[in-house]
Every structure is written in structure tokens, then in C-alpha cells.
C-alpha positions as CSV (number, residue, x, y, z in Angstrom):
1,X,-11.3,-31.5,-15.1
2,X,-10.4,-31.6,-11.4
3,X,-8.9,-28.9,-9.3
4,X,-6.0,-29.9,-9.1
5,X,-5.9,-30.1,-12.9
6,X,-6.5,-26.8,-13.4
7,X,-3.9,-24.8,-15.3
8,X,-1.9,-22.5,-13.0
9,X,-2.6,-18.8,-13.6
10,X,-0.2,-17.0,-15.9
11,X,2.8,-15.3,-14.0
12,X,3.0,-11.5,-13.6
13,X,4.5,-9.7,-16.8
14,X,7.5,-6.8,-16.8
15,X,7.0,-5.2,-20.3
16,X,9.4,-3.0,-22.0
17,X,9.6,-0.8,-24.8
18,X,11.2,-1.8,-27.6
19,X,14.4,0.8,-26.4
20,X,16.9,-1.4,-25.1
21,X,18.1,0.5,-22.6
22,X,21.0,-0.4,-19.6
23,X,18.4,-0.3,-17.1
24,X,15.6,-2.5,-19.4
25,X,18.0,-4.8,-19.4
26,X,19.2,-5.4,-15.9
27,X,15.3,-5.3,-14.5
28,X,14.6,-8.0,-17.1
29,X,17.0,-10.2,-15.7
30,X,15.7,-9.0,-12.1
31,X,12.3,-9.6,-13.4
32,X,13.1,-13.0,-14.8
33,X,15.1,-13.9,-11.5
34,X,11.9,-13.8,-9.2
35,X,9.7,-15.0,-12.0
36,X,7.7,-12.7,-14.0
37,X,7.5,-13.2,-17.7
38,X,9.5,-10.7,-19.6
39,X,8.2,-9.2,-22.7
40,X,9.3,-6.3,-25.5
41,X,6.7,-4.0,-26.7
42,X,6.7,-4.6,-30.4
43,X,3.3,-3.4,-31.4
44,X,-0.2,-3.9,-31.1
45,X,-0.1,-7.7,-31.3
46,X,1.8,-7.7,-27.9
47,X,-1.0,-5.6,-26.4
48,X,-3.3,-8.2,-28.1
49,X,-1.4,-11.4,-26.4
50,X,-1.5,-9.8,-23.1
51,X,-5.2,-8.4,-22.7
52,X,-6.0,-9.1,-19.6
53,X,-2.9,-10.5,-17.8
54,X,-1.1,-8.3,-15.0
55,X,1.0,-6.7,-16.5
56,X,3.9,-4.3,-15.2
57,X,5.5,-1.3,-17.7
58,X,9.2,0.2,-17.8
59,X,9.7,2.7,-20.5
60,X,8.9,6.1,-21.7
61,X,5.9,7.7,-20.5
62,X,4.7,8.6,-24.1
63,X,3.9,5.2,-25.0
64,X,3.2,4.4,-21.3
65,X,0.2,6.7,-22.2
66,X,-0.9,4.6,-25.3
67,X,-0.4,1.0,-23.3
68,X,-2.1,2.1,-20.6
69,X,-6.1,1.9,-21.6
70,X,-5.6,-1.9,-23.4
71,X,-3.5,-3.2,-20.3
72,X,-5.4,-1.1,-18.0
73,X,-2.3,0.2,-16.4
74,X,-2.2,2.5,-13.2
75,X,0.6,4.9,-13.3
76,X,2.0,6.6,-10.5
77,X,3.8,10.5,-11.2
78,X,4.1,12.9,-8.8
79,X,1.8,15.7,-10.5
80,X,3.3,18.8,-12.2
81,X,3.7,21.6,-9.2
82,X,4.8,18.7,-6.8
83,X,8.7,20.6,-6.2
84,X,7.0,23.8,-6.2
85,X,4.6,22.6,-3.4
86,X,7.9,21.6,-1.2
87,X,8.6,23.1,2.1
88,X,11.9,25.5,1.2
89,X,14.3,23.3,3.8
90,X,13.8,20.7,0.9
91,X,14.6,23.1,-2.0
92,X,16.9,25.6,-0.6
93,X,15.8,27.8,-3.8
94,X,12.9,29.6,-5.2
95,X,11.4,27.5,-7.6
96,X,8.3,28.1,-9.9
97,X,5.6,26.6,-12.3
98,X,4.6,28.5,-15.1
99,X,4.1,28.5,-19.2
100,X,7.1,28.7,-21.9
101,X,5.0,31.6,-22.7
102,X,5.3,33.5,-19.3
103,X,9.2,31.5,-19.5
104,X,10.0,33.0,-22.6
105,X,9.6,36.5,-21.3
106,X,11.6,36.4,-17.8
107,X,15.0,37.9,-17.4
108,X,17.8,35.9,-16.0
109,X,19.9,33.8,-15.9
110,X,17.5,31.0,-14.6
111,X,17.5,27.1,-14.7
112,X,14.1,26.0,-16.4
113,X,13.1,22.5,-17.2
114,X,9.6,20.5,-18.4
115,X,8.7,18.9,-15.2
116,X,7.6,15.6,-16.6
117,X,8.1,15.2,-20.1
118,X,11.1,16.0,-22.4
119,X,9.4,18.5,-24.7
120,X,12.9,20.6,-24.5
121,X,16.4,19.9,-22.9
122,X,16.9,21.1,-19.3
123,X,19.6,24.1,-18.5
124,X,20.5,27.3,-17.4
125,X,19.2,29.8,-19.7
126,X,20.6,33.9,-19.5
127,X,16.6,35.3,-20.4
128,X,13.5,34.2,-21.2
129,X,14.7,34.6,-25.1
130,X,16.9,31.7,-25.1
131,X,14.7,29.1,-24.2
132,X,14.2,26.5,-26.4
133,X,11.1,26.2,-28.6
134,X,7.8,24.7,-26.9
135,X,4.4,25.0,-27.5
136,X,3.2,28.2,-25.9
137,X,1.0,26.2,-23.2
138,X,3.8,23.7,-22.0
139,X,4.3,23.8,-18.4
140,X,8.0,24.8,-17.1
141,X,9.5,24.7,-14.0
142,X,11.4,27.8,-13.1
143,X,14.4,28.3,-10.6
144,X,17.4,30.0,-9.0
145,X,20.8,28.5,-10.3
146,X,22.3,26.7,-7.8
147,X,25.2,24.1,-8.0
148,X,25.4,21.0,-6.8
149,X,28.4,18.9,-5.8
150,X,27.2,16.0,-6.0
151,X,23.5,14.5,-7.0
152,X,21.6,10.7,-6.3
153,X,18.9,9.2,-7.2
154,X,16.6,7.7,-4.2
155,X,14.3,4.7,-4.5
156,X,11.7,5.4,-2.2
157,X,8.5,2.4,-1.5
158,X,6.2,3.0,1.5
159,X,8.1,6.0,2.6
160,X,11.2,3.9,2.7
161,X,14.7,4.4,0.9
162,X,14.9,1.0,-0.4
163,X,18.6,1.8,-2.6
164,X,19.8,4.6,-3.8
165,X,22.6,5.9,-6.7
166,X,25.2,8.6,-6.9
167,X,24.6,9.3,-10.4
168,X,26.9,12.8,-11.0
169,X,29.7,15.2,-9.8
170,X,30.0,18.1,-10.1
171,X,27.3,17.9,-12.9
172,X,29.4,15.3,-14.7
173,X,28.1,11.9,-15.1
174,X,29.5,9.5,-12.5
175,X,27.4,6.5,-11.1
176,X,28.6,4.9,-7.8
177,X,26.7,2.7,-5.4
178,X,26.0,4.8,-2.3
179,X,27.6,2.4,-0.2
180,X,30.8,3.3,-2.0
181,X,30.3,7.3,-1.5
182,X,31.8,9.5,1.5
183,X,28.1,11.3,1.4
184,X,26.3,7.6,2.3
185,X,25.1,8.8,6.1
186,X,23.6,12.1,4.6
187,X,21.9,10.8,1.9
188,X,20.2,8.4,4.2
189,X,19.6,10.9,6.6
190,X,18.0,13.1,3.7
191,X,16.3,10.5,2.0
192,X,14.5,10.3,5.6
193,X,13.6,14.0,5.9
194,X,12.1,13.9,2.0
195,X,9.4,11.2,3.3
196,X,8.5,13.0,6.0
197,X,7.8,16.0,4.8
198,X,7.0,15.7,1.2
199,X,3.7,13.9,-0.3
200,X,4.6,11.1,-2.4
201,X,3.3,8.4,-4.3
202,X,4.4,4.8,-2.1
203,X,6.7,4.4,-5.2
204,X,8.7,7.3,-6.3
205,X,12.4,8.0,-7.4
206,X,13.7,11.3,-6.1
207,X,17.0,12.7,-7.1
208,X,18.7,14.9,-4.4
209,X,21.8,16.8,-3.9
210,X,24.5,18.3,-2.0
211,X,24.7,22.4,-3.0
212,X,28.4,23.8,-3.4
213,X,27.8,26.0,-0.3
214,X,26.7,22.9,1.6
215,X,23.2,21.9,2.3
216,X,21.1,19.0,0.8
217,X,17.9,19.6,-1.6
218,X,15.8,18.1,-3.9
219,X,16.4,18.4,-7.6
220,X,13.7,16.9,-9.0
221,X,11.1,13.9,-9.0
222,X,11.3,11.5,-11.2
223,X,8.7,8.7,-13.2
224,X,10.3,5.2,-11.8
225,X,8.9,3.4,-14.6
226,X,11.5,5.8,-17.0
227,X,14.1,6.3,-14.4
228,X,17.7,4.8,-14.6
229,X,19.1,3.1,-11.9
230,X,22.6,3.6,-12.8
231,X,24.1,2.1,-9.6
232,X,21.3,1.3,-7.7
233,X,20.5,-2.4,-6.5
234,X,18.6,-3.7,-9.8
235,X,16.0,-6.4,-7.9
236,X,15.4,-3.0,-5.4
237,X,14.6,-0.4,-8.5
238,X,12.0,-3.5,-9.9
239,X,10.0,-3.8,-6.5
240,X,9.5,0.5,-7.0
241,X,9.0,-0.1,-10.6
242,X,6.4,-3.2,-10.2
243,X,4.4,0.0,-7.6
244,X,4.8,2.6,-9.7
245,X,3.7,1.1,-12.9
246,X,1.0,-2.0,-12.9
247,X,-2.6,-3.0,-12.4
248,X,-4.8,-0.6,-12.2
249,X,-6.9,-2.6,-10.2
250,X,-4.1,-2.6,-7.2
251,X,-3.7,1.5,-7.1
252,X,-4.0,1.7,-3.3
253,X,-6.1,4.9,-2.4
254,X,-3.6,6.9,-1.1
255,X,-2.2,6.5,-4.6
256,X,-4.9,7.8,-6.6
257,X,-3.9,11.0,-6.5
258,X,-1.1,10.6,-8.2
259,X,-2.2,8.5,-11.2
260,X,-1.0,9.8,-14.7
261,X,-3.4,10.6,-16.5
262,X,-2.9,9.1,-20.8
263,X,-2.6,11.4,-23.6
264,X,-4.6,11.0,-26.6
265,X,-4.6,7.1,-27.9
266,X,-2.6,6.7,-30.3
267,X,-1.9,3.4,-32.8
268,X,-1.1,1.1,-30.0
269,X,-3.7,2.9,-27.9
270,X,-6.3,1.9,-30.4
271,X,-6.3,-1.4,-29.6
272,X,-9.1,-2.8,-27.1
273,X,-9.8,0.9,-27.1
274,X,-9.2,3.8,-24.4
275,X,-12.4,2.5,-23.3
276,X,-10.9,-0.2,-21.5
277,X,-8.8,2.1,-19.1
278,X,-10.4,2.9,-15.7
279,X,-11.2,6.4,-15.0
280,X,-8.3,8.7,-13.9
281,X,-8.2,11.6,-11.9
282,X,-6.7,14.5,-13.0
283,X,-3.2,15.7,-12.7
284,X,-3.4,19.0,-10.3
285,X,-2.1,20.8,-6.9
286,X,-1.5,18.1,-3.9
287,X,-3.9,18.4,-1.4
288,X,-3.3,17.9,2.5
């Protein structure tokens, strides 16, 4: 067979998890649009047809941790105490890491939330007693209740915004593109601050706010690979999604740091075996 006979190498890959979400759907078509091959996680047998093809993941972070040894996947989260670790001009509030445990025994009234997982619903709690069950060792960010006006979501790819998302009011759901909002110039001008100061992965999805008695801070950092877009430019969100969550191979250095690190493998994880992931570096404090 001659060179120029030689079957072309198989295009890139966006899975999905079987969850047909809003935002699954419109970085399919994005997907699709510049080429990759779109594919639904339906069980082992799709991780069997796509051993050892470069493959890109959207979807929840549980199964991202099962996927991620037999497509040898390199996640990108901003590790647990990453808002802790934020200078206070990017907070505006006192904000801790600790245990439902240590949680469960604080007075209030204080907001409290799982920073990465959903192991319990996020709110404003009046003491320690009221927070929802956890296990005792499941980490918990602690802060002062604040109130925001207005709150975005911020695509972020080599320290640029690359689009952005008004995504509530008022803590009421209400999606707008950020051109369309009257706080466009200081979102922008925020989004800026955020990369300067704060480590982050090249690919991240930050969501930031306006505080009733004025100000701007971060609310919290998100996984892109499980992050709506809501209004955001859908071909924009893919090129931080396609970073965030794809060969492990490409991880830049800087990255590394920030590489998830899978649970425990479970039915899908089983097959080719958790062997087959590259070693990971542990989740822990940011280092200059």
C-alpha cells in the first residue's frame, strides 16, 4: 500500500454521558460543526470502540472518574482549597475549607457547599446542625453570607476570557449573553483581574459576581467538562472543554497540577483496567 493510500487517521472524539443535557447537546453540534466525531457513553462497549483514539469527555465527574483510566483521559479541576487560597480583593468574604464534621458543629448562619462534587445541596444553613447529611470526612467549604445581584459564568483558556454567561439575578435563574447585560465592561474588567491573580488551570470556568453592596468576587470554580454554558458562545465553551478534559498525553506541565485525580474504578472503569491511566498527582494546596 502506498502512502498516499493510507487510511487517514480517525478524527478527534467529544464523548458525552448518556444525560442529555442542554449543553451536551449544543457542544455536539459545535463538536460536529468543526469535525470531531460525536459519541454517547453507553457502556463499556463504547470505551471498548474507542481504546486508544483521542478522545475528549463532557459530563459528570463521577463517571469522568471511571472513563478516565480506559481512555487515558487528563482532567483539569482546580483542587479543593483553590477559593480559600484567593487573595480577599477576589472574595470579599472569609471563606474556609474544613470537614462536615468540624461543619456540623459551627454556629451560624453560614453558606457551606462541597467544593467539587455534589455530595449535598449548596445554601445558607442557621448552625452547623442543619447541614445536610455527608460522610463525616467530606470536605466543605465554609463562608460569610453575602448576596449577590447578579452572578456569570467566565470561560477562561490561556488566561483569556474567551465568552462568558449571565446565568442569575438576584439568585434567580436568568441566562443572558453578556453582550446583552448593562454589567458587560465589569465583568470583562473582572474576568481580567481573576487571571492575574489567581492560579488556574489554562482551561477553567469561573463564576463571579456583583455583591448587593457593590463590589465583584468570585463565587466559585467550576469543572468545564460539567459546567453549563447557559448563554455563553457554544463553539467558545468546546475549545475550554476540548483543554480541560482530553488526552492525557497533551496535559501541558503547567497543567499538571491540576489534574483530577479518579476515584475507585468502577464497572466502566474495569475495562482495559485502571492500569491503563497515567499516573496522577494528587489533589492538594497550590503552590507558587
Amino acid at each position: 500500500m502506498t502512502a498516499s493510500r493510507r487510511c487517514a487517521p480517525a478524527a478527534p472524539v467529544l464523548l458525552t454521558s448518556a444525560q442529555r443535557t442542554g449543553t451536551a447537546v449544543l457542544l455536539n453540534a459545535a463538536a460536529a460543526r468543526r469535525g470531531l466525531e460525536t459519541v454517547t457513553l453507553t457502556g463499556p462497549d463504547t470505551l471498548r470502540a474507542l481504546a486508544g483514539r483521542s478522545v475528549h469527555w463532557y459530563g459528570g465527574p463521577r463517571t469522568a472518574d471511571r472513563v478516565a483510566g480506559p481512555l487515558r483521559l487528563g482532567l483539569l479541576d482546580p483542587p479543593d482549597d483553590w477559593l480559600v487560597r484567593l487573595p480577599r480583593q477576589l472574595t470579599l468574604r472569609g471563606i474556609e475549607l474544613t470537614t462536615h464534621t468540624e461543619a456540623s458543629r459551627r454556629t451560624g448562619p453560614f453558606f457551606a457547599k462541597p467544593p467539587s462534587d455534589k455530595s449535598f445541596p449548596p445554601g445558607v444553613v442557621a448552625c452547623g446542625a442543619q447541614l445536610p447529611p455527608a460522610a463525616s470526612q467530606t470536605p466543605v467549604l465554609v463562608s460569610e453570607v453575602v448576596s449577590f445581584v447578579a452572578e456569570y459564568r467566565l470561560f477562561l483558556l490561556d488566561g483569556a476570557l474567551v465568552t462568558a454567561t449571565r446565568y442569575a439575578v438576584h439568585g434567580r435563574l436568568d441566562p443572558a449573553p453578556l453582550d446583552d447585560d448593562p454589567y458587560a465592561p465589569d465583568v470583562r474588567a473582572f474576568a481580567a483581574r481573576l487571571t492575574a491573580l489567581a492560579p488556574l488551570p489554562s482551561a477553567a470556568a469561573v463564576d463571579a459576581g456583583r455583591l448587593d453592596g457593590g463590589g465583584w468576587a468570585v463565587v466559585e470554580a467550576n469543572m468545564p467538562y460539567f459546567a453549563h454554558c447557559y448563554a455563553a458562545d457554544p463553539a467558545a465553551v468546546l475549545e475550554v472543554v476540548l483543554r480541560a478534559a482530553g488526552p492525557y498525553g497533551r496535559v501541558r506541565d503547567s497543567d499538571h497540577r491540576f489534574l483530577r485525580v479518579a476515584g475507585e474504578p468502577g464497572v466502566l472503569g474495569a475495562v482495559g483496567g485502571a492500569g491503563a491511566r497515567e499516573p496522577q498527582r494528587p489533589r492538594g494546596p497550590l503552590r507558587p
